[in-house]
C-alpha positions as CSV (number, residue, x, y, z in Angstrom):
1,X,0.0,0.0,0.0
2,X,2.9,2.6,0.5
3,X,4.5,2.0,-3.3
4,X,1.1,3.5,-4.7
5,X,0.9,6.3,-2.3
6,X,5.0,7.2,-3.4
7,X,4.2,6.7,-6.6
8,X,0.9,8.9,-6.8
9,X,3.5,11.5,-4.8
10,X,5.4,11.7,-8.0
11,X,2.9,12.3,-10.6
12,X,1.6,15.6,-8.8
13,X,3.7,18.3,-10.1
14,X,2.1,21.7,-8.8
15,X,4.2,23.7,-11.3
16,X,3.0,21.8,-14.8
17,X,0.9,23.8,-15.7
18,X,3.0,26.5,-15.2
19,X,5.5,25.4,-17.1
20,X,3.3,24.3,-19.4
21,X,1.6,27.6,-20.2
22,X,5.4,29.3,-20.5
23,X,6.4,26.5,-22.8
24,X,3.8,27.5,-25.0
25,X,4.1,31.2,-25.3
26,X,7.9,30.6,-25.7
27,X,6.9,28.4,-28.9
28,X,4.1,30.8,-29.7
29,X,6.8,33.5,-29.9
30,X,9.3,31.6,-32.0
31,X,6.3,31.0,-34.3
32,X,5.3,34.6,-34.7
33,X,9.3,36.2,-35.2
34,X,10.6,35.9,-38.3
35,X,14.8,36.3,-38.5
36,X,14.5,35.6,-41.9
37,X,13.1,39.4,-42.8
38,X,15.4,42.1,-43.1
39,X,15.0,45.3,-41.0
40,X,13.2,47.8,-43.2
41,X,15.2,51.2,-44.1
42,X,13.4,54.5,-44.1
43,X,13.3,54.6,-48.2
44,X,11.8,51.3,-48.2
45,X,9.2,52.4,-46.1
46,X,8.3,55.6,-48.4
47,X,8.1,53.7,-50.8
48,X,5.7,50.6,-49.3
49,X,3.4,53.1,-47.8
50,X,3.7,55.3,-51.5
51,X,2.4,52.0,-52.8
52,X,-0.4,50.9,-50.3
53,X,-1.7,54.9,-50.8
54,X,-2.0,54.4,-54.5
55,X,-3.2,51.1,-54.6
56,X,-6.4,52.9,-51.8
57,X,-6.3,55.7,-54.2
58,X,-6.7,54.3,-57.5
59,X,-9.5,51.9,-56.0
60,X,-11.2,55.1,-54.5
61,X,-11.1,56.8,-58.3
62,X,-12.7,53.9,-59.6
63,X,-15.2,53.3,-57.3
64,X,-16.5,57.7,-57.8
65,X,-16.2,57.0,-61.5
66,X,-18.3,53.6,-61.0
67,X,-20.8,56.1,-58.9
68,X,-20.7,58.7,-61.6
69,X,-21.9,56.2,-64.2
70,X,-24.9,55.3,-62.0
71,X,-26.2,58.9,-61.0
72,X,-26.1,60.0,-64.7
73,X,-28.2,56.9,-65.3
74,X,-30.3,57.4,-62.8
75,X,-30.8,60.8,-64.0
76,X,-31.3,59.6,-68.1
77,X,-33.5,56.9,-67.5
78,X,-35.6,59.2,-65.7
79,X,-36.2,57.2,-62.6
80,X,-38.8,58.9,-61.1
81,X,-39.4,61.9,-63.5
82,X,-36.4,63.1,-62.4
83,X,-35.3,64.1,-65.7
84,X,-38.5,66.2,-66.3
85,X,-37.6,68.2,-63.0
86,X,-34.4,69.1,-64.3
87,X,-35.6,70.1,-67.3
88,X,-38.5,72.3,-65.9
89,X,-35.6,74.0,-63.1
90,X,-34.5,77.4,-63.3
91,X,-30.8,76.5,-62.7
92,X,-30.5,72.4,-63.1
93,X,-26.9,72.2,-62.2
94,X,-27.1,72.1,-58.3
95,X,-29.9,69.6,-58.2
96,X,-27.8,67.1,-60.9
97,X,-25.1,68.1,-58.0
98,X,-27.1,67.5,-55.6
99,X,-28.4,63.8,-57.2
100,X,-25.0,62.4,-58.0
101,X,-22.3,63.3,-55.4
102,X,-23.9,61.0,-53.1
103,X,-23.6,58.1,-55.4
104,X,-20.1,58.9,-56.1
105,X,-19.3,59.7,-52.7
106,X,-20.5,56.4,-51.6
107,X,-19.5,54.3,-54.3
108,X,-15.3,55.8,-53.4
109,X,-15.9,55.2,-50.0
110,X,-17.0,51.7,-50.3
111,X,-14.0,51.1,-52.9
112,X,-11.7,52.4,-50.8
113,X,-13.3,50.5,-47.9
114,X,-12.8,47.2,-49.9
115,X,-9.2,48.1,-51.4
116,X,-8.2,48.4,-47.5
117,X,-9.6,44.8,-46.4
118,X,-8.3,43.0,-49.2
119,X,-4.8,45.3,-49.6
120,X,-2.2,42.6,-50.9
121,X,0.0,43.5,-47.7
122,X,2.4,41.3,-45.7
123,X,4.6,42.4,-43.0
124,X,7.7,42.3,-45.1
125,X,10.4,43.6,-42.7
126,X,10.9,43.1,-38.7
127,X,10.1,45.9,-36.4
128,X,12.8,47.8,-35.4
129,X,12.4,46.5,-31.6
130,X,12.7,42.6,-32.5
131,X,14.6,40.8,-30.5
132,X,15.6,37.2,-32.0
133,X,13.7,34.7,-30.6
134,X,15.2,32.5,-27.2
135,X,17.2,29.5,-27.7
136,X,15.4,26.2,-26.0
């Protein structure tokens, strides 16, 4: 009867899970650092950041020229009689304003929107404050 009670003795070790929960973090941090990426210089920067601005850019162009195209139509097919208000107003220019710089307002912004969530962007260089990952 005493072997099992020495032997049960053994097997509790109050600081596993402890160690366990470092051991993963430690491997969790060796996962996430990369030594294989060079540090970034400041022209390299400009020049990613140039790139991510006129990839959001162009994206936003498109999408206003996209909501150009649909508040002209909107306004020649005559949704609405909207063409026959225009063509009965005193000055017609602020209400065509008024009818399609929504449409290309939210059109942009919802281009933009999407060119930001699907940006083809990877971290490419370390941080500046990296530290190589610990041995063992």
């Amino acid at each position: 009867m005493l072997v099992p009670i020495v032997h049960m003795a053994r097997l509790f070790d109050p600081l596993k899970p402890l160690k366990k929960w470092a051991d993963r973090q430690r491997r969790r941090k060796a996962l996430l650092h990369n030594d294989r990426k060079p540090r970034m210089s400041q022209e390299a920067a400009r020049r990613d950041h140039r790139d991510m601005l006129r990839f959001m850019a162009l994206n936003a162009v498109g999408g206003a020229v996209i909501g150009l195209v649909v508040g002209a139509s909107v306004i020649l097919l005559d949704v609405g009689g909207l063409m026959g208000l225009l063509r009965g107003a005193a000055n017609p220019i602020l209400p065509v304003i008024l009818v399609v710089f929504p449409f290309v307002s939210l059109f942009g912004a919802a281009a933009a929107a999407t060119a930001i969530l699907t940006m083809p962007y990877e971290t490419k260089f370390r941080d500046e404050g990296d530290e190589p990952p610990p041995e063992g």
